[in-house]
N, C-alpha and C positions, 0 to 999 in steps of 0.2 A: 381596581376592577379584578374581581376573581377569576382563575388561569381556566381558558378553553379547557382540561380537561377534568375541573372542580365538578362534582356531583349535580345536578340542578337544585338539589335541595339546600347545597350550600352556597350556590350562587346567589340566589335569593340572600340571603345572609351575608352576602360578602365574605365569607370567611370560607377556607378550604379547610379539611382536614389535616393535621400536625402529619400524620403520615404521608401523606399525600406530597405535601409541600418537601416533606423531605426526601421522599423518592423521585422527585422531579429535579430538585436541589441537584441527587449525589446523580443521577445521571446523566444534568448537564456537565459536571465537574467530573465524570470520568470524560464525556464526549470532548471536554475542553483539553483535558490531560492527556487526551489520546492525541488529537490535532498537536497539542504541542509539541509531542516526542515526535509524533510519524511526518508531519508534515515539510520541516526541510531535509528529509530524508526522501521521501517521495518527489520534490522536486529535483534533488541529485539523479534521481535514477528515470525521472522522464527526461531531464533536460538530457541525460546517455544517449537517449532510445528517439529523441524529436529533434530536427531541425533548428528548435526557435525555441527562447525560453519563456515568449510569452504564449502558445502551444503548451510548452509544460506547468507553465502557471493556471492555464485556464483548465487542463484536463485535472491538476490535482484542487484546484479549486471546485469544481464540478463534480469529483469523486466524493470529497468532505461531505458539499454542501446531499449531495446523495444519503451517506452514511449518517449525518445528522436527522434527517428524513424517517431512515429506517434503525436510528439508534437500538430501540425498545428489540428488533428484530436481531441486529446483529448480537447484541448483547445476548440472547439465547441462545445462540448458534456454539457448536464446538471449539471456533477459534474464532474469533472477533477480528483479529490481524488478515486470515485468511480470508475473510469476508470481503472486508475493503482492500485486500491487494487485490483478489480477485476481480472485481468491478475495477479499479484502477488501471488493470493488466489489460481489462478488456478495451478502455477507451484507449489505451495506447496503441494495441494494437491496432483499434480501427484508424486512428491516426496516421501510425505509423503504416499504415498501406496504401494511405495516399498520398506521403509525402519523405519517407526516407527511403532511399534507394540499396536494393540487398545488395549493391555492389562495398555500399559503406563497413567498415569492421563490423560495428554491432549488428546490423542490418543482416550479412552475412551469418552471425552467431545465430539470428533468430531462423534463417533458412536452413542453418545445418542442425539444430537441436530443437528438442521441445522446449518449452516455453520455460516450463520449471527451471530445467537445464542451462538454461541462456540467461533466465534470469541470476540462477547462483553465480554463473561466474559473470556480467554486468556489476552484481553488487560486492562481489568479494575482489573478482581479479581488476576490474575496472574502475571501480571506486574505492575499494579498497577497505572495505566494512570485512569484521569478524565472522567469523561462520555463524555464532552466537545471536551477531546482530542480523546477519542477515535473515537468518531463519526466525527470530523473531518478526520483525519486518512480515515475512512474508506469510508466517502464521504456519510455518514447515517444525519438521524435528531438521535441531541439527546436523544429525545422521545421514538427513535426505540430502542437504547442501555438500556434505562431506560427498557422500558419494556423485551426486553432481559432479564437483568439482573432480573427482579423481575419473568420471569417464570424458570430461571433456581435456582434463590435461593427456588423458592416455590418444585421443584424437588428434589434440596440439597441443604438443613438447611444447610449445612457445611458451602456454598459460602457466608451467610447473612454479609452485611456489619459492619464493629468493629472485624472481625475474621481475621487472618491473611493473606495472599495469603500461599498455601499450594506450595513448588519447588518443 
């Protein structure tokens, strides 16, 4: 059967266009390569920020199957990383408002800084990811994590790098 989004003219024919087939091809096979790399990555940094890891497993399941939805769209977009963090960031958030308490460490990170902010250091001082990865990850420069990171260590000494990540 020819792919929902084959021409009508070639449906009749059963046959799609050589083009066609192969830009459907290379788009499932980045969306698959993407899932690959981002995905137990995504689940480290919700299971940080929720309660329950099956909470973290449904919200980055739920983000994916989201971004597979609107592959074609992110794909356009200036970072494709920031796309899906950003949707990711936001079902945690809404999560995390109804079931992690600010008095927890992370919980607290996210009442004292913006989101960007709390997120760099979750994935750098708490998980323990490269400024590198993390700004990949997040679809950031990583200039912005740097600095992140050095206005929340200038807040808490605790966070300065050589100390351990606090669980």
């Amino acid at each position: 059967m020819p792919s929902p989004s084959c021409p009508p003219s070639s449906r009749r024919s059963h046959r799609c266009p050589s083009s066609l087939v192969r830009a459907v091809t290379a788009a499932s096979l980045g969306y698959t390569a993407f899932v690959e790399r981002n995905r137990p990555r995504y689940l480290l940094y919700t299971a940080a920020r929720l309660p329950t890891a099956a909470d973290s497993a449904t919200l980055v399941a739920a983000a994916l199957a989201a971004a597979r939805n609107r592959w074609d769209f992110i794909l356009s977009q200036p970072s494709p990383a920031a796309e899906v963090w950003g949707d990711l960031r936001r079902r945690v958030v809404d999560r995390a408002a109804r079931t992690v308490s600010s008095a927890s460490e992370v919980g607290a990170l996210y009442e004292l800084f913006d989101e960007g902010l709390a997120d760099s250091v979750v994935l750098c001082r708490r998980l323990g990811f490269g400024i590198d990865e993390a700004a990949e990850l997040m679809g950031a420069e990583p200039a912005a994590v740097t600095a992140h990171l050095a206005v929340a260590e200038r807040a808490l000494p605790r966070l300065s790098p050589g100390r351990p990540p606090t669980r």
